[in-house]
Structures are given as structure tokens and as C-alpha cells.
C-alpha positions in Angstrom: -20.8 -24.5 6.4 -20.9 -20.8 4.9 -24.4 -19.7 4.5 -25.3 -19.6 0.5 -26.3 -16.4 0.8 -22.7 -15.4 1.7 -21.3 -17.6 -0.8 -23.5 -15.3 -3.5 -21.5 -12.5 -2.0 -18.4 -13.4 -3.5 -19.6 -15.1 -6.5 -19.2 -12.8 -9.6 -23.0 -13.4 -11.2 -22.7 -13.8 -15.0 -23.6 -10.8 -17.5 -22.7 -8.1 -14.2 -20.0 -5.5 -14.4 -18.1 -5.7 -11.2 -15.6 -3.1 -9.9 -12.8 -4.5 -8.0 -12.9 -1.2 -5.5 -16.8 -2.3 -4.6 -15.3 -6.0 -3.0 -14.1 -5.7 0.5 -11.0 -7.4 1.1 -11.5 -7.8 4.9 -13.7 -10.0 6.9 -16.6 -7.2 7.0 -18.5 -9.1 4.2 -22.1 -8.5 5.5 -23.7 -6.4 8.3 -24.4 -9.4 10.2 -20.8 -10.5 9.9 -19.9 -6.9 11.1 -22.1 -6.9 14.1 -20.9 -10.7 15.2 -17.4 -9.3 15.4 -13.7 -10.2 14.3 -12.7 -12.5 17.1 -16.4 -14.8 16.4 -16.0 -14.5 12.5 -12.3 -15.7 12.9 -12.8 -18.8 15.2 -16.5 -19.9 13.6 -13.9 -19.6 10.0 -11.6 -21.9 11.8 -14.1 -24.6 12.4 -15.6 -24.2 9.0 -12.1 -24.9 7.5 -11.5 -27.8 9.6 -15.4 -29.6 8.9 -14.1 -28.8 5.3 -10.7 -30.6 4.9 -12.6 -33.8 6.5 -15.4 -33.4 4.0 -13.1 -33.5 1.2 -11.0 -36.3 2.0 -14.6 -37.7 1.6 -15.2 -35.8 -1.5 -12.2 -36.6 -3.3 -12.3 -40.6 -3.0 -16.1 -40.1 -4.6 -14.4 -38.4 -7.0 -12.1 -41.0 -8.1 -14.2 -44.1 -7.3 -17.2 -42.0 -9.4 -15.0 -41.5 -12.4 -16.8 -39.0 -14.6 -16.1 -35.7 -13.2 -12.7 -34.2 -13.0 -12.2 -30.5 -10.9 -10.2 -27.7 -12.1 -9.0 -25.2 -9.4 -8.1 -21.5 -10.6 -6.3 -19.3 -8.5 -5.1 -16.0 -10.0 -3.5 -12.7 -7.6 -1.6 -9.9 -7.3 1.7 -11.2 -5.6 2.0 -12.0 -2.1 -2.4 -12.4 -1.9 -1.7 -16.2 -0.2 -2.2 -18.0 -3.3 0.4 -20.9 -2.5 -0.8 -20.8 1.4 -4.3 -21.5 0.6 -3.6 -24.4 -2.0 -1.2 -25.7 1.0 -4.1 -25.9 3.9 -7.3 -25.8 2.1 -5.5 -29.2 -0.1 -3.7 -30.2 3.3 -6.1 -33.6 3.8 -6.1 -35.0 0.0 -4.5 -37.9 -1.3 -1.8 -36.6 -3.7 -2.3 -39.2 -6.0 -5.7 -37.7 -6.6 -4.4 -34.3 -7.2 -1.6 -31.8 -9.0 -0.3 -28.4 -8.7 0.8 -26.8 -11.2 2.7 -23.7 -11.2 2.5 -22.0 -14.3 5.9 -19.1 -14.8 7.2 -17.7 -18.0 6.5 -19.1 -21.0 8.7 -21.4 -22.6 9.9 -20.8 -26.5 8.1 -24.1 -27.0 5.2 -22.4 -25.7 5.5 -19.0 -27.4 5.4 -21.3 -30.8 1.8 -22.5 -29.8 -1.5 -21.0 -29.4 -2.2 -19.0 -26.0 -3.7 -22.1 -24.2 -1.4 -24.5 -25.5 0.7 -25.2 -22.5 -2.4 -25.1 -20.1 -4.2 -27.5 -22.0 -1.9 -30.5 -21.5 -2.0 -29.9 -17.7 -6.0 -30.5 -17.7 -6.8 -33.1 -14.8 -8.6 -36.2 -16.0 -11.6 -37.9 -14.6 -11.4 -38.8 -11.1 -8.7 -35.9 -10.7 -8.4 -32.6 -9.1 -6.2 -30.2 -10.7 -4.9 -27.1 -9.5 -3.5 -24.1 -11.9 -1.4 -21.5 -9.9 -2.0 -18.8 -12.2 -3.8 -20.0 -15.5 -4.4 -19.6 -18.9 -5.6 -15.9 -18.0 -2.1 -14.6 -17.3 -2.5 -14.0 -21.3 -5.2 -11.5 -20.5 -4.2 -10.1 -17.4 0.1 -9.9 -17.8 0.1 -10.0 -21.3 -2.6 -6.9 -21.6 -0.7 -4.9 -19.2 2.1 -6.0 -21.6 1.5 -6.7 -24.4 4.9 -6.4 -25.6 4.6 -9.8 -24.1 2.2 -11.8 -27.3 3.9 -14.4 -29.1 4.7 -13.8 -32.6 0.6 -14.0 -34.3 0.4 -12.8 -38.0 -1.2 -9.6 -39.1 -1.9 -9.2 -35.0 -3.5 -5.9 -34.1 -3.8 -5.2 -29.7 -6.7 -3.7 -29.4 -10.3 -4.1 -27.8 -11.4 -7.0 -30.0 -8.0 -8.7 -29.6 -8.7 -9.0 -26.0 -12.6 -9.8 -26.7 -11.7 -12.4 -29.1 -9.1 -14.4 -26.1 -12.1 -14.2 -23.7 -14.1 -15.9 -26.2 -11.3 -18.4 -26.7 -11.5 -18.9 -23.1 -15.0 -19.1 -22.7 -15.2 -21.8 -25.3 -12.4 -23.7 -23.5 -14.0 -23.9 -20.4 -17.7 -24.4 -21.6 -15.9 -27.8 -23.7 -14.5 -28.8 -20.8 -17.9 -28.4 -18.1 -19.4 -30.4 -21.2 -17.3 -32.9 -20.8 -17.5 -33.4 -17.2 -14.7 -31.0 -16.0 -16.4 -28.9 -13.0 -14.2 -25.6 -13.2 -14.0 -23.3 -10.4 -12.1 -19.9 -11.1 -10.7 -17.7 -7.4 -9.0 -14.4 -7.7 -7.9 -13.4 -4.0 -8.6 -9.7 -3.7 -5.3 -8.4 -1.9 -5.7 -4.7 -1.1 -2.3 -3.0 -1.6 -2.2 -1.6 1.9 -2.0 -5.8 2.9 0.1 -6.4 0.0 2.9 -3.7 1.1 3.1 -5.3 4.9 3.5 -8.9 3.3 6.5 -7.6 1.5 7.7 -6.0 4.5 7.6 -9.1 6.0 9.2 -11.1 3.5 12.0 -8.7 3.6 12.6 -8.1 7.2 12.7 -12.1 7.6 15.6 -14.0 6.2 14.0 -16.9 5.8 11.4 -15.3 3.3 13.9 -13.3 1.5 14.2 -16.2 -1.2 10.2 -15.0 -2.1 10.8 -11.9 -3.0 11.6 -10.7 -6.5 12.2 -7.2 -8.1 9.3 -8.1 -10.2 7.1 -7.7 -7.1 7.6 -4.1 -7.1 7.4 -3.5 -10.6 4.2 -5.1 -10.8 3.0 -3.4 -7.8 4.0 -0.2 -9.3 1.1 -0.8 -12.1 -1.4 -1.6 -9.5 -4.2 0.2 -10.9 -3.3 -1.1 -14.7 -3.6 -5.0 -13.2 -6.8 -3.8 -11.2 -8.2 -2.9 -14.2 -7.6 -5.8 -16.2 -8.6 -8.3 -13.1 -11.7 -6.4 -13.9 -12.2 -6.8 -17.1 -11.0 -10.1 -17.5 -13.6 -11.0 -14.5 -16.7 -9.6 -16.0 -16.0 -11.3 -19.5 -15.1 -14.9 -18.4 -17.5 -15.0 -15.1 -20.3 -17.6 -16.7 -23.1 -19.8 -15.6 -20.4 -22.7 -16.3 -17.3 -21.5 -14.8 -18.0 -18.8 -12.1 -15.6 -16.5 -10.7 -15.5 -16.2 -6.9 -13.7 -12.8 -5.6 -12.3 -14.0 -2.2 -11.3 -11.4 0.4 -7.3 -11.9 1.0 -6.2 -9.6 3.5 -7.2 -12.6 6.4 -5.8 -16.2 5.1 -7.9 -17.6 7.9 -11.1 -15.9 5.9 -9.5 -17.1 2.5 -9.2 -20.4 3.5 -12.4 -21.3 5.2 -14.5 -19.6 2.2 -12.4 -21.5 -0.9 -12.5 -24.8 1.3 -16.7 -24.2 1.5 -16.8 -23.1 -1.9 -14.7 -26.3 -3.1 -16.7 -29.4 -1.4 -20.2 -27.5 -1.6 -19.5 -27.6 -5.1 -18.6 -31.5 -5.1 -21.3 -32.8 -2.8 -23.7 -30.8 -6.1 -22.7 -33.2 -8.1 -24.2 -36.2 -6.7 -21.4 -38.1 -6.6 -21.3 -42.1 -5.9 -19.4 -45.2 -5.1 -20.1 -47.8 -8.1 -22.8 -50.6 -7.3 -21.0 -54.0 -7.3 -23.0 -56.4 -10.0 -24.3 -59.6 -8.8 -21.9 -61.4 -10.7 -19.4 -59.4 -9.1 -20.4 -60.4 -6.2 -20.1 -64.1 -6.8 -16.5 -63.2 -8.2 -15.8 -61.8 -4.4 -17.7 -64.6 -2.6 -15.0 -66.8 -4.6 -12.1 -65.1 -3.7 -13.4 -64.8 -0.3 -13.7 -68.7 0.2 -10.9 -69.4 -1.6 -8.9 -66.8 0.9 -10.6 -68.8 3.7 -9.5 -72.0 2.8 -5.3 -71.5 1.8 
């Protein structure tokens, strides 16, 4: 398991004003990490992973069998930051039937006719459930203030600062409903640098069989870099709470990303003190019954 006092490193603590350019996106987290080297950080990463995905096959059937927590899973990044990658491995040993992705695009004229959270809201996992947004409810404060040419038709709507301060309260609300109601909500952004981000692309376009993830939107978004930056930031510091942290994950290693969501995702299960229900002794005449009954066909 990750230390807790690495984990604190990439957990965004509630009330702070974090700068994105203050976050390394490498595996030189700490000076101890820097003086154990790349080659021991890398390989101790790979066993964490792997102790992980066994610990949440665990997890996940408490999960179910406890019935009253559900998990929400929010992964927001630039473009090519491994999002999809680490959902595939760190997920890789859960049962899907305990478990759905969902991929949110552009939104729908259905959607543009509801309120902002509309669409995300009917994706919510129910108890027992883990539930995975690729890209959430905070594209409308992170896409939509870099463009806001982009809000759906709202009367009398003026974009300005309290605009934006008024969706983070919507979004603070939403989540501090749903914690109350036994929804533990867990909120990633993988911290791509752009160096990283360029070599990715390279790669995606120098190999065929990639070609089909590239877009022209990449570039376009890439070329407002420091505009996303800045709303990743302030997006961050509104909506990182005691109920619904924010996590800043180093992206430019997917071995790093994936062992420290993995940790991050079952330490915060085992918290919760799930259980298996206790069988009643009337139940357990009922399977005492059915046991004989087996017995004797």
C-alpha cells in the first residue's frame, strides 16, 4: 500500500488554492521517492497495483453484498493523460455486473433542454454499485468556461465570475446530497504535462492503429492549454471538499497513475467498514431445510 502520507500529497486539502504548475507530473513526488530511484519506484508501483486489483475484487463483492454505499469514480484530463487506460487496468479484476462506464461526449439537444447536471444525474450508480464518469458533470465548468459560447439557452444568463461560482455551488450541493445519501465520491484529474501530451500524439499518429484516436479537436484544445490549466484550477480549488476530495494524480507514467488511483480507490472502501450481512437464526433453519431436503432427493 501507498504510505498516507503520500496519498496527502496528491489530495487537494479543502479551502487551499492550488496551482496546477506546483504538482509534479512525474514520479519525483517526494525526496524519499527521489533518492529510492525510478527503476525501485516503478517496480514497488507494479506490486502495489497488483495487491490492489485483488483487494478490490474483495472490495467490490462487500460492496454489493453490504448494500448501502454506492462509489462514484471521477476522471477528468486534458486529452491523451491515460484516462481510458487507467479505468481499463486499475477496473481490470471487477465483476462488470457490479460496475459501469460511462463516457460522457457532446451534449445531446435533449440535454441542452435540461439543467447542467441533468444528463449526469440519471447515470448515478445505485447501492451496491461502482460507477465510473469519463469526464463529468464538470466538463460545464471546465469546456464550457473556456467556451462559453457553449451554455444552453438559460434566461437573462450573464457569464461572468458569479456564473461560474454559482455551478460550483450547484455542484457542491450535488455531491454533498449524494455522500449523504451513502454515495462515496471520489474526484481524479490526471496532470498530463504538455511536453508528455505532445509525444502521446506523436504516437498516436505515427501508429496506424491509433490513428482512429486522434481528433483535430486534440489540437485545438491543446492550443488553449494554459486557458484549460486555468480552469482545472479553479474548478479544483472550488469543488475540492471534505466530502468529495480531489486527488491530482501525476500522468506522465501510467504505471505511477495506476498504482496510486488503485490505492486511493480500495483504501477508501476498506474506510467504510464494509460487511457481509449476518444470516438470522431463522434463516438459518430456512437453510438447514433446504440443506436436508437437498440431501434427501
Amino acid at each position: 500500500m501507498i504510505k498516507g502520507k503520500l496519498i496527502k500529497v496528491f489530495r487537494v486539502k479543502p479551502g487551499t488554492n492550488i496551482t496546477l504548475k506546483d504538482y509534479d507530473t512525474g514520479w519525483v513526488q517526494t525526496k524519499e521517492l527521489k533518492e529510492l530511484g525510478k527503476d525501485k519506484i516503478k517496480e514497488h508501483a507494479g506490486e502495489i497495483l497488483e495487491q490492489n486489483l485483488a483487494h478490490l475484487t474483495v472490495m467490490q463483492e462487500l460492496l454489493y453484498a453490504d448494500d448501502r454505499y454506492s462509489l462514484l469514480l471521477v476522471f477528468q484530463a486534458m486529452d491523451a493523460a491515460g484516462k481510458d487506460g487507467t479505468i481499463k487496468h486499475v477496473m481490470s479484476g471487477v465483476n462488470p455486473q457490479g460496475c459501469q462506464v460511462f463516457s460522457f461526449k457532446k451534449p445531446s439537444s435533449e440535454d441542452l433542454d435540461h439543467n447542467f447536471l441533468w444528463r449526469y444525474m440519471k447515470n448515478l450508480p445505485e447501492r451496491g454499485r461502482i460507477g465510473i464518469f469519463n469526464r463529468s458533470y464538470y466538463e460545464d465548468v471546465l469546456v464550457v468556461k473556456v467556451h462559453p459560447e457553449l451554455i444552453q439557452n438559460i434566461p437573462e444568463v450573464k457569464v461572468d465570475e458569479p456564473f461560474w461560482e454559482g455551478r460550483y455551488q450547484d455542484i457542491n450541493a450535488l455531491e454533498r446530497h449524494l455522500v449523504r445519501n451513502g454515495t462515496v465520491v471520489l474526484k481524479f484529474f490526471l496532470n498530463v504535462s504538455k511536453e508528455e501530451q505532445k509525444k502521446r500524439f506523436m504516437e498516436r499518429l505515427g501508429r496506424r492503429e491509433k490513428n482512429w484516436k486522434f481528433s483535430a479537436s486534440d489540437l485545438a484544445a491543446r492550443g488553449r492549454w494554459d486557458d484549460y490549466m486555468d480552469a482545472y484550477e479553479d474548478a479544483i480549488n472550488a469543488t475540492s471538499t471534505e466530502w468529495a476530495p480531489w486527488y491530482i494524480v501525476p500522468a506522465d507514467h501510467k504505471w505511477a497513475t495506476r498504482a496510486i488511483v488503485a490505492d486511493i480507490i480500495t483504501t477508501s472502501l476498506r474506510g467504510l467498514d464494509l460487511k457481509f450481512p449476518e444470516v438470522t437464526d431463522a434463516q438459518l433453519k430456512l437453510l438447514d431445510e433446504a440443506r436436508l431436503a437437498l440431501q434427501n432427493e
